[in-house]
C-alpha positions in Angstrom: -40.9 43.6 138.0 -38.3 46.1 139.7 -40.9 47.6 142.0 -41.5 44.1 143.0 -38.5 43.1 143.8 -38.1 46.4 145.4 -40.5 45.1 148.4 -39.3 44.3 151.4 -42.2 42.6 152.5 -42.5 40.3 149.8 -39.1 39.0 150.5 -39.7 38.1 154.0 -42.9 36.2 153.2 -40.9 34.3 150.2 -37.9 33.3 153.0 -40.7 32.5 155.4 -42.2 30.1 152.4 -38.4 28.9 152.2 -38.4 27.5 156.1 -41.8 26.4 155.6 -41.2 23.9 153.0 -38.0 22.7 154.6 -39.9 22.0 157.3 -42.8 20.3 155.5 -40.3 18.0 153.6 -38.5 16.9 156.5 -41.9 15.4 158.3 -42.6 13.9 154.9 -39.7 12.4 155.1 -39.8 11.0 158.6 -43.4 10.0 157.9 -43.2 6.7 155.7 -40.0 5.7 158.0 -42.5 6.1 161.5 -45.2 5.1 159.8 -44.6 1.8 158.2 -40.9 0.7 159.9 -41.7 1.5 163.1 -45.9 1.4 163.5 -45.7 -1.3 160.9 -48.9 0.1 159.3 -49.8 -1.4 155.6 -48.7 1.3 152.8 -52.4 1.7 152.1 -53.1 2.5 155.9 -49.7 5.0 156.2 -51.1 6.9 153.1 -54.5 7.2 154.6 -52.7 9.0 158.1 -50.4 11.2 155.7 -53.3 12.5 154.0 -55.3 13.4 157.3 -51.7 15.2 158.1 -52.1 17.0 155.1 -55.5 17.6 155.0 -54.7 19.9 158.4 -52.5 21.5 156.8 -55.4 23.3 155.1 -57.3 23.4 157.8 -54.8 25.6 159.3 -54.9 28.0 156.0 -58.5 28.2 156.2 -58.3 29.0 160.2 -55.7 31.7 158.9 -58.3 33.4 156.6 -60.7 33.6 159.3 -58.3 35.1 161.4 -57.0 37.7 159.3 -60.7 38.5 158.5 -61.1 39.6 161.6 -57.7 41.6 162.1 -55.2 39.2 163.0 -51.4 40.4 162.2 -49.6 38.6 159.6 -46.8 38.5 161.4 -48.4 37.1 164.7 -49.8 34.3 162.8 -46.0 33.9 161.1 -44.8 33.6 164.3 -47.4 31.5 166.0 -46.6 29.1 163.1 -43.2 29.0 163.4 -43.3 28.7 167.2 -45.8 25.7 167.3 -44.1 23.9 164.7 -40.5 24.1 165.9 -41.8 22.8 169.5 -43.7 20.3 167.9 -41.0 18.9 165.6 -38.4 18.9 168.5 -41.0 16.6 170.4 -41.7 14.3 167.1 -38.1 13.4 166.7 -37.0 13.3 170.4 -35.9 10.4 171.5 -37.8 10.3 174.5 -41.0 11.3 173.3 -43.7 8.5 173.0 -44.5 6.6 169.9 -48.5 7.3 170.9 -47.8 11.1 170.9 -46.2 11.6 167.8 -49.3 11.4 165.3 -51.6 14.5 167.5 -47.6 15.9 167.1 -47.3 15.7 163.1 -50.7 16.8 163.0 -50.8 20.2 165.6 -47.3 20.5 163.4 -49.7 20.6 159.8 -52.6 22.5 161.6 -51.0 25.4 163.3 -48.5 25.5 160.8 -51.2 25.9 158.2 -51.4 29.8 159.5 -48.3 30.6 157.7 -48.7 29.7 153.8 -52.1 31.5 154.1 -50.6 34.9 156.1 -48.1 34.6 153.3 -49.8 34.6 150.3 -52.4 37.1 151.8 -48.9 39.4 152.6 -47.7 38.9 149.3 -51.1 40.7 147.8 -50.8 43.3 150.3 -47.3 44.5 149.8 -47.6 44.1 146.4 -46.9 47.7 144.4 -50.4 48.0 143.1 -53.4 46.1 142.1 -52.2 45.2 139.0 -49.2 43.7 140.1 -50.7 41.1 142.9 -50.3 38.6 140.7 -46.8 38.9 140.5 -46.4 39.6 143.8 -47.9 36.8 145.0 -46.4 34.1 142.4 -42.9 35.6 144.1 -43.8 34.8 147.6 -45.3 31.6 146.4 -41.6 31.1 144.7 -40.4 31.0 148.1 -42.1 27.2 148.2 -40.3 26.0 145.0 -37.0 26.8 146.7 -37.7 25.5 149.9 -38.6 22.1 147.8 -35.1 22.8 145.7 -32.8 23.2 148.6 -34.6 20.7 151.7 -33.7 17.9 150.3 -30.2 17.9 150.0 -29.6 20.1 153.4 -31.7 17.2 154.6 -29.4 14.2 153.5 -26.2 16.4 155.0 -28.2 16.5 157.8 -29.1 13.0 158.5 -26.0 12.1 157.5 -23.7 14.4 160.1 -26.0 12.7 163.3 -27.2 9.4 162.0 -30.9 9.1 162.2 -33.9 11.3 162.9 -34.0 11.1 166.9 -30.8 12.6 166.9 -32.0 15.8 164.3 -34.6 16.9 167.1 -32.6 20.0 167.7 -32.6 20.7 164.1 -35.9 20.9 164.1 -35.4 24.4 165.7 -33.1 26.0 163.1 -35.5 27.3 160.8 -38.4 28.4 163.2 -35.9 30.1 165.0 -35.1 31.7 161.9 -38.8 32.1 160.9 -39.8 34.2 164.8 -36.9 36.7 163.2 -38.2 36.8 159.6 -42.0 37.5 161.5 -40.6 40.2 163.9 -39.5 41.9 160.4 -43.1 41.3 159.1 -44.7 43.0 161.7 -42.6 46.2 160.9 -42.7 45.6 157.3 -47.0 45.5 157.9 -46.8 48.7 160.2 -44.9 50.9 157.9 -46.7 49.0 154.6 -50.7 50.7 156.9 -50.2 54.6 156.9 -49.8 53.7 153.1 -52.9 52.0 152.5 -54.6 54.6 154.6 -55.1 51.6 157.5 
């Protein structure tokens, strides 16, 4: 457990985890509220768009694989995430953005974003101290989720409560991607010092 812990790496791809979810919970927030109050869509027809939003979501992770496969960075893929989604999510909620451009938004948001979990999770194996701890090194990445899904909520409802309703959070939308392009310049240092190791 100490040699875990002892990773950098690992810590960076649980934080990016963290933002991730945060993210993810706030367009599931927003989605029943566009969906149904404003589209006036059926609840069975708003569930049938969430789950195609979802549904990209792997997409994106399976995109990721490929990727990586073929010697994409981690931490390009991090930051392609976090770029695309914090563009897109400032569109969604802006105020002036059209009601007809908002679903392709949510769902580039789900698909690109989909790069990160998968660059994470593959990060957390790589970093990990040694073959027999990938397990645990990738449950602690994965741990980074679980907070995210502790913490976005609440920081959520102080959010929406300090400006009042979503198209006024667009610039919000930019916190933790801005945060996340950091995290992902570490993790390309973290994945260049982590390669003369592994004899990369």
């Amino acid at each position: 457990m100490r040699a875990t812990l002892a990773r950098p790496g690992l810590w960076l791809f649980g934080a990016c985890f963290v933002l991730f979810s945060i993210q993810w919970l706030a367009l599931m927030a927003w989605l029943p509220t566009f969906l149904i109050e404003i589209q006036g869509r059926s609840p069975a027809g708003s569930a049938l768009v969430t789950a195609l939003i979802v549904a990209f979501t792997a997409l994106g992770s399976i995109g990721a694989a490929l990727l990586m496969h073929r010697g994409a960075a981690r931490g390009m893929l991090i930051a392609i995430a976090c770029g695309v989604m914090g563009l897109s999510a400032a569109l969604l909620f802006a105020p002036l953005t059209p009601e007809s451009a908002k679903i392709p938004l949510a769902l580039c948001f789900t698909l690109i974003g989909g790069l990160l979990p998968a660059a994470c999770l593959e990060g957390g194996a790589a970093h990990a101290p040694s073959r027999n701890q990938v397990a645990m090194a990738s449950g602690f990445v994965a741990q980074g989720a679980a907070l995210g899904s502790v913490i976005g909520p609440p920081l959520l409802a102080v959010a929406m409560n300090s400006v009042g309703d979503w198209s006024s959070a667009w610039w919000m939308m930019l916190i933790c991607p801005g945060l996340g392009l950091l995290i992902a310049i570490a993790v390309l240092r973290a994945d260049a010092r982590l390669a003369p190791l592994q004899g990369v």
